[in-house]
Every structure is written in structure tokens, then in C-alpha cells.
N, C-alpha and C positions, 0 to 999 in steps of 0.2 A: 717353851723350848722342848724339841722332842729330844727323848732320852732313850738309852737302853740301856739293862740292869742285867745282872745276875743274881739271883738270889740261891739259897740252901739255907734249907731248915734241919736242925739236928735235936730229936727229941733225947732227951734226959732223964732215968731213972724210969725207964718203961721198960716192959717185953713187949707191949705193939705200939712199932714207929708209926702201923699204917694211921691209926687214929689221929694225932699230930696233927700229920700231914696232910691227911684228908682233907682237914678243916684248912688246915693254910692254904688247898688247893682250890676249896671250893670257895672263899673268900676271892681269891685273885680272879675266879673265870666271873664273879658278879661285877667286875670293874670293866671298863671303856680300855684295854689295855689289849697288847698281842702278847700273847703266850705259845713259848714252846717250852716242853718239859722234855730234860736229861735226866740221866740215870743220877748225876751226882748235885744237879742244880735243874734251875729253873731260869728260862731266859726272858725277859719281860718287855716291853718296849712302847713307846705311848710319851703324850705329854708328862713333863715333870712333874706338876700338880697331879694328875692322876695316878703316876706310876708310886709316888711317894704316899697318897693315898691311898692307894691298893694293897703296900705294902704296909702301913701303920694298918688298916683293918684286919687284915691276915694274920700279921702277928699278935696285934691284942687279944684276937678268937684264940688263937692256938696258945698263945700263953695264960687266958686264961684258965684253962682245963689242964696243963702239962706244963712241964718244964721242959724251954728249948732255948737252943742256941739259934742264932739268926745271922749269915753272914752275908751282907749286899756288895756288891760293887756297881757304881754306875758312870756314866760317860758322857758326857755329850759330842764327845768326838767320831764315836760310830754310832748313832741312831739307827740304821740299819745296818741285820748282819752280809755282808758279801755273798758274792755268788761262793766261793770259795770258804763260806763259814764261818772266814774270820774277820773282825774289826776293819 
């Protein structure tokens, strides 16, 4: 089933977020998934098995070295964003 996600990662107890995020960034573009990055999230989109896999790799890296918060939302009602952006 193809899915679209949102994701944001919020690192904890650091002064450099970029490190974190790096790593959860550089995790998601290794995966079979379409990515666009926001200023406040990340938007993801791809099969469910992959997108769900994308995101358990991403965050185990990045949790392993930091402490982060991780907030997902996903849908299978908009798989693709609109021409207009939204769902």
C-alpha cells in the first residue's frame, strides 16, 4: 500500500541539532522512498513496508548516539501531495 508520512525529528540535551539530524537524514535518502525536507518536518512517501522501514532505521541511528524525540504521522488517504500541496 503506498503511504505518505510526515516525520520531525527533535534532538534533546544537545547544542548541535545538526548532528542528530544529519544522521536521520542520511538514513532516509539510503531507502527506496521519496523525500522532501521542510523547515519543521520532513515529508516522506513510498510503500508502507518501506516507508516504515526507513523510518525504524533512521531513528535507531539517531537514537543511538542522541537523545530525540520522533513525531510520525502517516495516511494512506493521500499518497501523493496535490498539486496545491495539500493532502
Amino acid at each position: 500500500m503506498r503511504v505518505q508520512a510526515e516525520v520531525s525529528l527533535y534532538p534533546l540535551r544537545t547544542s548541535k541539532l545538526s548532528e542528530p539530524l544529519e544522521t536521520f537524514w542520511r538514513a532516509l535518502l539510503r531507502e527506496d522512498i521519496d523525500i522532501e525536507s521542510g523547515t519543521m518536518s520532513t515529508r516522506i512517501a513510498g510503500e508502507s513496508d518501506s516507508i516504515f522501514a526507513a523510518v525504524r532505521t533512521a531513528f535507531g541511528l539517531a537514537a543511538a548516539e542522541h537523545d530525540v524525540v520522533m513525531v510520525l504521522k502517516m495516511s494512506n488517504a493521500c499518497p501523493e501531495r496535490s498539486k496545491n500541496g495539500t493532502c
